[in-house]
C-alpha positions, 0 to 999 in steps of 0.5 A, spaced: 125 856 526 124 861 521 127 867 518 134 865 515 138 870 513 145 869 509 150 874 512 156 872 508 158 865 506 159 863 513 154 866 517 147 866 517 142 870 521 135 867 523 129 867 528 127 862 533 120 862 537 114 858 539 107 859 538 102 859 543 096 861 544 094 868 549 086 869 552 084 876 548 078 879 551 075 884 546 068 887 546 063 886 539 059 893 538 053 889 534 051 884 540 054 889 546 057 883 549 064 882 552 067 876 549 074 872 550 078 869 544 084 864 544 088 868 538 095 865 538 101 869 538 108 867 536 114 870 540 121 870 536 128 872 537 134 873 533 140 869 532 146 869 528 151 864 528 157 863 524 158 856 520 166 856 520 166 856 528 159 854 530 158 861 535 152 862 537 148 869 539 141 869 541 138 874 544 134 875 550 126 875 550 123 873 557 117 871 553 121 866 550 125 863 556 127 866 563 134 866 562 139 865 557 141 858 559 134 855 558 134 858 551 140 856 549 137 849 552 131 849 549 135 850 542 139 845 543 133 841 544 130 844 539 135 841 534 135 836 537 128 833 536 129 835 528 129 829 522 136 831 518 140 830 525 136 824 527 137 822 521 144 823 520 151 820 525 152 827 527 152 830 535 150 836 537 151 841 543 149 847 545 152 850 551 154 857 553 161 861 553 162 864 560 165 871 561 172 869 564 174 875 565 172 875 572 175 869 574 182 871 570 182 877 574 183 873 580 188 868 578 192 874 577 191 877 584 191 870 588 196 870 593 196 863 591 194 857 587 194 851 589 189 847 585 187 848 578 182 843 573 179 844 567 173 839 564 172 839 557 168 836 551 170 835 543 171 842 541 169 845 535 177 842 531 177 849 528 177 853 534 182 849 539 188 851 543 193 847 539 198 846 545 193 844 550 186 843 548 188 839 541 193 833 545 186 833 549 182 832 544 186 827 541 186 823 546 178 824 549 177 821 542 181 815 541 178 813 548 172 813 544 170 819 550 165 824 551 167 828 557 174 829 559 178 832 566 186 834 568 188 839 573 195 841 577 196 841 583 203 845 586 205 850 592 204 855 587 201 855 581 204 860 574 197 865 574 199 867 567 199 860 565 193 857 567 189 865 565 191 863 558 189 856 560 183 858 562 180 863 556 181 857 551 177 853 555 171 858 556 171 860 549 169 852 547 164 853 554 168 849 558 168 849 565 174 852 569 176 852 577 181 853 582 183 853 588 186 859 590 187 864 596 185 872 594 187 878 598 179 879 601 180 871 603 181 867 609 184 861 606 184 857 600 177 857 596 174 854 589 173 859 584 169 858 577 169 861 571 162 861 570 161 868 574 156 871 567 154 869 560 159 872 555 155 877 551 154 884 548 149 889 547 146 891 539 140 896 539 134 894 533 137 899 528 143 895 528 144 891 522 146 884 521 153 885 519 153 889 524 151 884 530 155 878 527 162 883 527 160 885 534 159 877 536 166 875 533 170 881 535 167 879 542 168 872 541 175 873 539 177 877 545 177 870 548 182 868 542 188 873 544 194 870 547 190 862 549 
């Protein structure tokens, strides 16, 4: 990790890779010979995050992992193994945020919702939904607990209440499902939010500030109305 760039007073913009070492064949003019040399290379790619939240934008380098979720994996881990966090009474987790787009869209146009559950963590206590979320937390702490699940069960379930439900959790990267009949279905069927990675696309040329607007425009999409 490298590269750290002060954005504002609370985001920050940085690099994150490894170094590795490459066979490199290259022919030496003076002895006329071919030879093979072991030069290390150090693919990296470009992360911002906001401090306030603790959301994350990575992205994408297949040099570095071959899907999102590994980075996102091998930068948890990364902090993980590094002194000052070993050092302190801190946890700290990595995870995703989901595009619940897909899944809300369903809900909606379900003919009927039977079942609904959401699995949760400790989420950021800056960012939580205070109806739902905060009394959860609460709760999940005073049990001295890491992971918590509460659900409904009814003949019909309100598809507006639980998409308000559903985006909330998402943007703390919690896990939503349901069981619901759609229109081009026989029967009732789980369905999960977790259908494509949240994200966005910035070409090179754009500037930091540029990509952390983009990141928290689209992170708070999440927000509206949750």
């Amino acid at each position: 990790m490298g590269n750290v760039h002060e954005i504002s007073s609370r985001a920050i913009a940085f690099r994150i890779g490894r170094e590795s070492p490459t066979l490199k064949e290259s022919f030496d003019p003076v002895s006329h010979d071919f030879k093979k040399l072991n030069e290390p290379i150090g693919p990296s790619s470009l992360a911002v995050l906001d401090l306030h939240l603790g959301v994350l934008a990575i992205a994408m380098r297949s040099s570095l992992a071959a899907s999102p979720e590994l980075l996102g994996k091998r930068f948890d881990a990364l902090l993980r193994a590094s002194g000052p966090l070993i050092e302190s009474s801190y946890d700290l987790h990595v995870g995703e945020i989901y595009d619940p787009s897909d899944f809300i869209e369903k809900l909606r146009s379900a003919y009927k919702i039977k079942m609904f559950f959401v699995n949760f963590r400790r989420p950021n206590p800056t960012d939580i939904n205070k109806w739902f979320q905060e009394p959860l937390q609460n709760a999940l702490a005073q049990a001295e607990g890491e992971k918590g699940s509460v659900g409904f069960d009814g003949e019909s379930l309100n598809s507006e209440t639980l998409a308000s439900i559903s985006k909330a959790f998402s943007a703390t990267g919690d896990e939503v499902r349901a069981k619901m009949q759609l229109p081009d279905e026989n029967g009732l069927r789980w369905h999960k939010n977790k259908s494509s990675l949240l994200g966005f696309s910035a070409d090179d040329s754009v500037s930091l500030s540029a990509i952390y607007e983009e990141m928290m425009s689209v992170y708070g999409q999440l927000k509206e109305e949750s």
